[in-house]
N, C-alpha and C positions, 0 to 999 in steps of 0.2 A: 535502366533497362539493360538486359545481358544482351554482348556483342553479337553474341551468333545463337541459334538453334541451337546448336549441338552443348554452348553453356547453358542455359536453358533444361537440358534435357540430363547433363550432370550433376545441376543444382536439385532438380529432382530425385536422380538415384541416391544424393547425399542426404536427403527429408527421408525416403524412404527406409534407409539405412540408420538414423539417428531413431527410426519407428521401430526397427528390428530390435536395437540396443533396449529402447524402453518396455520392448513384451518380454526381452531375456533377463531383465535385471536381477531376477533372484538368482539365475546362474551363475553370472559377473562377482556379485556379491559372496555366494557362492564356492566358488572356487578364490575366491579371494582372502576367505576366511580359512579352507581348509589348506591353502599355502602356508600359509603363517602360523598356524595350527601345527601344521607339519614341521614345520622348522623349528617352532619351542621345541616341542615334543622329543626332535632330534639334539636340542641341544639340553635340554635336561639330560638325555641318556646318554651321553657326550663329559657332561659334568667341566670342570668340576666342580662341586662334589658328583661323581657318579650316579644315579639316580634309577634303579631297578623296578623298584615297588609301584605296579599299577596304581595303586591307589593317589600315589604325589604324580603321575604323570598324565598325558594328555591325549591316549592310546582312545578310551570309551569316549569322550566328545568328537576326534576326529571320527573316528568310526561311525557313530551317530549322523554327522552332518556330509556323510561321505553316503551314506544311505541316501538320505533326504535328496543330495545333489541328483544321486545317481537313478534314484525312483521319480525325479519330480514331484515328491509329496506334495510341495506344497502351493504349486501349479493352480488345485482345484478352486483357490481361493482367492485368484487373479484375474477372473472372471469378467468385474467390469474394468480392469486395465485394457485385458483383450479388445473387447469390445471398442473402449477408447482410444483405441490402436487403429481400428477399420475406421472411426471416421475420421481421425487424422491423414490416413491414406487417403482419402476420399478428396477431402480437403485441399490436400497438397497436389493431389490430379487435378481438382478442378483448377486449382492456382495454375500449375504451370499450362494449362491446354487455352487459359486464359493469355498469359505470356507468349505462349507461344504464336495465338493468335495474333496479336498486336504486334510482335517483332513482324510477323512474316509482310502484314497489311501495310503495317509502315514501310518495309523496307521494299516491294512493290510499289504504293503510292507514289515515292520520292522518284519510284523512276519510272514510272509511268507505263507497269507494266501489270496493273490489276486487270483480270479478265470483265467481262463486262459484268456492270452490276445493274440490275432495275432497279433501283432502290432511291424514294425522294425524300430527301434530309432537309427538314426545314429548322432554319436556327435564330435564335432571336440576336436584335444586337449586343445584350449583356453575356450569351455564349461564346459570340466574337470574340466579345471585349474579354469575359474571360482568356482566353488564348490568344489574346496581345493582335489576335486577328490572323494569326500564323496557321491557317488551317493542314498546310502540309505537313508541317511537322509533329500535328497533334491529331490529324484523321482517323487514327484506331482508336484512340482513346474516346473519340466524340461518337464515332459508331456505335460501339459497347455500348455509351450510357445511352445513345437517343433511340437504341433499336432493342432496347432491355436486354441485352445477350447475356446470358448465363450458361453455363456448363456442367450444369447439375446431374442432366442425363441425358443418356445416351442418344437418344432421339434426336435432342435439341444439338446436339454436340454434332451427329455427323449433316446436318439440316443446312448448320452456318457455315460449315469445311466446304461443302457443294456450293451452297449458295456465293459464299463470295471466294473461293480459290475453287473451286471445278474441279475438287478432291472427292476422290469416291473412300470412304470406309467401308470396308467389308466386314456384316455382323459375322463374327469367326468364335471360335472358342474363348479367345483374351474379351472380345466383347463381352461375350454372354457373362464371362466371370465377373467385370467388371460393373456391366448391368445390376448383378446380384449386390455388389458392394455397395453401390450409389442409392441401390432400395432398402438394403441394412442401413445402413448410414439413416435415411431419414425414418425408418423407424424407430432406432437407436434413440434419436434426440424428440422424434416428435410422438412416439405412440408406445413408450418404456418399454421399448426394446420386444412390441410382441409383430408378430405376422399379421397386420391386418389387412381387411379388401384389398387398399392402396397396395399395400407390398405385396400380395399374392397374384396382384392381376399386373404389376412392374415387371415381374418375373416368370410372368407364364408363360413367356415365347422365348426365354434367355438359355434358350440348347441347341446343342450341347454343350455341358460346363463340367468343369473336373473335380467338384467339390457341394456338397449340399444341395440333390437331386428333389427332394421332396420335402414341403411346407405343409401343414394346417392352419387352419386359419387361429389365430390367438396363439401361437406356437414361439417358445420363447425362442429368441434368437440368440445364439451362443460362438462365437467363434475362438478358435483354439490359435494358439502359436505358429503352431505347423500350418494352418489354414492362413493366415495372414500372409505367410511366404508363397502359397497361390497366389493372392492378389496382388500380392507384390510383384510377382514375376508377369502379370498379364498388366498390369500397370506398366511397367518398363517396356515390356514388348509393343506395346501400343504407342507408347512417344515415341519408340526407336524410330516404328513400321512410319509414323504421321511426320517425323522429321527428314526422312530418307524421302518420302511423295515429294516434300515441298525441293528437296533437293535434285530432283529426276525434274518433277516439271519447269521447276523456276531457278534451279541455280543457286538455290539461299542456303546457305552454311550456317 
């Protein structure tokens, strides 16, 4: 487990950022080629032997892939990358809000400074025995599995923050975007990627939001590059704003 929150919370911008690199890759690739492109090209007409004649040199290819870079041609055909890009983000929020939970619960527990919780945790002796019987140092962990907590949406997410840290979320504009993402996300993998009931009624109350205002239902869902660095940036603002609470009310770094 990462020492503090705020590791925690750059181990995340660095998932999010390896996400950015994998939706640009034909850029990278890209410019990678019209370097090197560039440089024969120069060193042909450099010589020696000297070399003039368009036809032996490397003028019309650069040209060609200098278009392509610079029109994104061929962007329209990265379509399910995109897409595979939004539930990786997805993913990697719900990891780290996971993380993040368990560092904060842990590091209250050990000192005995959790707000109160109603909550009756019954545990067999083979769960003990699992955990050497050390229940303090393994309390988040037993939480999570015996109270099913998951992070999948937003509901449930700011439900367990209240319930066991007496953290308020505010549904805000980074919510709503992110609401939108976690209902892409399970359409993506469970309903091939269209608008159905499920995600139309996930998203009916997620405004105001800076990106993909209006659904139909059966409506394919399509996300662009530039659209991914929305959620990226409501994603990050959201661990910042949920690491900074824990740091105001509790002290935890």
């Amino acid at each position: 487990m990462s020492k503090t929150l705020l590791e925690i919370e750059e181990r995340f911008e660095n998932q999010l950022k390896s996400i950015e690199e994998l939706a640009n890759f034909d850029r990278f690739i890209l410019d990678f080629c019209i370097n090197h492109i560039q440089s024969l090209n120069e060193r042909l007409r450099a010589g020696p032997p000297e070399i003039t004649n368009q036809y032996y040199l490397a003028e019309n290819t650069l040209k060609s892939i200098r278009a392509i870079r610079e029109n994104d041609s061929l962007r329209i055909n990265y379509q399910s990358i995109f897409n595979s890009c939004l539930v990786l983000q997805v993913s990697y929020f719900t990891s780290t809000l996971n993380d993040l939970f368990k560092h904060a619960f842990q590091f209250l527990a050990e000192r005995g400074l959790l707000p109160e919780i109603k909550d009756d945790l019954k545990l067999t002796f083979k769960e003990l025995e699992d955990v050497s019987f050390n229940l303090t140092s393994n309390i988040a962990e037993i939480i999570l599995k015996k109270k099913e907590i998951s992070f999948q949406d937003m509901q449930s997410i700011c439900k367990v923050y209240k319930h066991y840290f007496d953290i308020d979320i505010e549904k805000d504009t980074q919510c709503n975007m992110i609401i939108l993402a976690q209902a892409s996300r399970h359409a993506i993998v469970h309903s091939l990627g269209k608008a159905d009931e499920r995600f139309l009624k996930q998203i009916s109350a997620a405004y105001p939001r800076d990106l993909k205002q209006d659904f139909v239902l059966d409506q394919e869902i399509k996300f662009s590059s530039s659209e991914l660095e929305f959620i990226k940036f409501a994603m990050l603002v959201f661990v910042q704003e949920l690491r900074e609470k824990f740091a105001i009310k509790y002290s935890i770094e």
